[in-house]
C-alpha positions as CSV (number, residue, x, y, z in Angstrom):
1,X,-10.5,34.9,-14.5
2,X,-12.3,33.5,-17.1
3,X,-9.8,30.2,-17.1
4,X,-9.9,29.8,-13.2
5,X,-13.8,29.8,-13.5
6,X,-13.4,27.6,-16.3
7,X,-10.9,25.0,-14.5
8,X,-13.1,25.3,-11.8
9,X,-15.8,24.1,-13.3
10,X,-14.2,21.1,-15.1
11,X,-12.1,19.7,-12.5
12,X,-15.9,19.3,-10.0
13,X,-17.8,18.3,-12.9
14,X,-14.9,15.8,-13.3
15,X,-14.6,14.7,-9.5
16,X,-18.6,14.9,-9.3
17,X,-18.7,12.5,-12.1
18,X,-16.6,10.2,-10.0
19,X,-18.3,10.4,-6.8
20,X,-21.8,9.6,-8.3
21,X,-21.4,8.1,-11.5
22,X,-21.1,4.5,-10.6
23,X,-24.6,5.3,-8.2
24,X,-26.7,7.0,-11.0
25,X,-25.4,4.7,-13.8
26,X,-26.8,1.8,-11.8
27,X,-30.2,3.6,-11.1
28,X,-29.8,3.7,-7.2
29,X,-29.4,7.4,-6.9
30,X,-31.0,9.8,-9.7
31,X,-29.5,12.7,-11.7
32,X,-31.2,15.3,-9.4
33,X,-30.8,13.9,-6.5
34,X,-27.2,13.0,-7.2
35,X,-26.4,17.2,-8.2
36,X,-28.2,18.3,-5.4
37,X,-26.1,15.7,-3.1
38,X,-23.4,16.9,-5.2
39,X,-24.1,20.4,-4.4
40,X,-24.2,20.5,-0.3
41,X,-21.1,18.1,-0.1
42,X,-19.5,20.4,-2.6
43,X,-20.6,23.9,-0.5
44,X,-19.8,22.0,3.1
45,X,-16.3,21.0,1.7
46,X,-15.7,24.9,0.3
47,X,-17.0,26.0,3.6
48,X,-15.1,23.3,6.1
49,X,-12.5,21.8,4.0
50,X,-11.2,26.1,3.2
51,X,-7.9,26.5,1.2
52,X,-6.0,23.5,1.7
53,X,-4.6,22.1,-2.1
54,X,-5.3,25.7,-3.5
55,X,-2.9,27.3,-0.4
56,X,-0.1,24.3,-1.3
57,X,-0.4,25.0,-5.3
58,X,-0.5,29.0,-4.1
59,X,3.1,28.1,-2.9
60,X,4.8,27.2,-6.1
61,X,3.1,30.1,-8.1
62,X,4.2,33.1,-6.1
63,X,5.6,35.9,-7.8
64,X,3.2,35.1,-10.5
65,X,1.2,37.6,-12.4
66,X,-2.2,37.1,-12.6
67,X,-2.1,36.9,-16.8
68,X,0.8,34.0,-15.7
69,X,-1.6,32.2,-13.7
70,X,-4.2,32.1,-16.6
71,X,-1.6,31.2,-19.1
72,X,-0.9,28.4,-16.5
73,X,-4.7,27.5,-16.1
74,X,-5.4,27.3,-20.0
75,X,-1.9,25.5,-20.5
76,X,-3.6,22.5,-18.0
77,X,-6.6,22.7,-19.5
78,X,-6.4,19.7,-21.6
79,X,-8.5,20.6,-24.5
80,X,-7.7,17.6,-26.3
81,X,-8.5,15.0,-24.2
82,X,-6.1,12.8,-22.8
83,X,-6.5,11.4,-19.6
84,X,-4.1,13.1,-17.2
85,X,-5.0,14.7,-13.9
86,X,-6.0,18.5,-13.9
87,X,-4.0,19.2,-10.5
88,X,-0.7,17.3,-11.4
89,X,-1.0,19.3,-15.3
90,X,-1.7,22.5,-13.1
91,X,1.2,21.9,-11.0
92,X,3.9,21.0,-13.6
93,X,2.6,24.2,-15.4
94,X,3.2,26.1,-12.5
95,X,6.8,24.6,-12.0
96,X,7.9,24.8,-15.6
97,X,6.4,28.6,-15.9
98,X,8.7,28.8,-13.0
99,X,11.6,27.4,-14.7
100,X,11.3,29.1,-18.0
101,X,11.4,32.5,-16.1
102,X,14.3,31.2,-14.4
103,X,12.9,31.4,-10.9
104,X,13.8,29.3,-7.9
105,X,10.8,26.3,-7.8
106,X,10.0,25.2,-4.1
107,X,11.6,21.4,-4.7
108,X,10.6,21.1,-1.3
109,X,6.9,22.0,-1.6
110,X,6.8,20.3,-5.2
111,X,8.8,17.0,-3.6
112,X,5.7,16.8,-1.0
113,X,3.2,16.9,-3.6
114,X,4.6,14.5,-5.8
115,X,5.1,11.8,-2.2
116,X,1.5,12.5,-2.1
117,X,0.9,11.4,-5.4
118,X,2.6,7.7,-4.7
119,X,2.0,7.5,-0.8
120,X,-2.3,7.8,-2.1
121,X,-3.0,5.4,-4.1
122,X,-0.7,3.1,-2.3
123,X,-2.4,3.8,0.8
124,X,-6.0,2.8,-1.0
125,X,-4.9,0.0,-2.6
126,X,-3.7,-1.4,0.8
127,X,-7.0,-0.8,2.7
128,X,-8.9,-1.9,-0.9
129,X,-7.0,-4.8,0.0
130,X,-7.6,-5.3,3.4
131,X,-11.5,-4.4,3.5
132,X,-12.0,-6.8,0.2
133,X,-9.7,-9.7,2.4
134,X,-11.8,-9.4,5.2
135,X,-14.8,-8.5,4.4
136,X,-15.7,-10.2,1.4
């Protein structure tokens, strides 16, 4: 429990940061301003946006105990640092805990995450492009 709530915490401190950095850096939104939007977008997306990514991720760990599942969470963590994405460390944990125990890994679930890893940033890149071409 204690490395869900921790992973938790980091990985919407981390996205907050992105959201409203850029805005409170540059002094056209404040800190408190910026946690409280932070806050209700946060709570509407909990209450509205429900269990989408942790429902897909739920799919590669089943059959997991709940001490495997920390040991996967702490294992993403990143405690040293380096600049890789929480969800696609949580996933490969997931998968290789999978593999080490020598249990069958949805490729098909795991193949669809990964397409959604390329297919995104493509897909804002090309309407970066588009809005920067025609609107700038």
């Amino acid at each position: 429990m204690i490395t869900a709530l921790f992973m938790a915490w980091a990985i919407g401190a981390n996205d907050s940061a992105k959201a409203v950095g850029t805005a409170v850096g540059s002094g056209v939104l404040g800190f408190k301003r910026a946690v409280l939007l932070i806050g209700i977008f946060a709570t509407l997306g909990v209450l509205f946006g429900g269990s989408g990514v942790s429902g897909t991720v739920s799919g590669l760990a089943e059959g997991m105990s709940a001490g495997e599942v920390g040991l996967v969470l702490f294992s993403a963590a990143n405690l040293i640092g380096l600049p890789v994405s929480s969800g696609q460390a949580i996933v490969g944990a997931i998968s290789g805990l999978g593999l080490y125990k020598g249990e069958r890994v949805n490729l098909k679930l795991l193949a669809g995450i990964a397409k959604g890893w390329i297919i995104a940033p493509v897909f804002a890149g090309a309407i970066s492009y588009v809005l920067v071409t025609f609107l700038a």
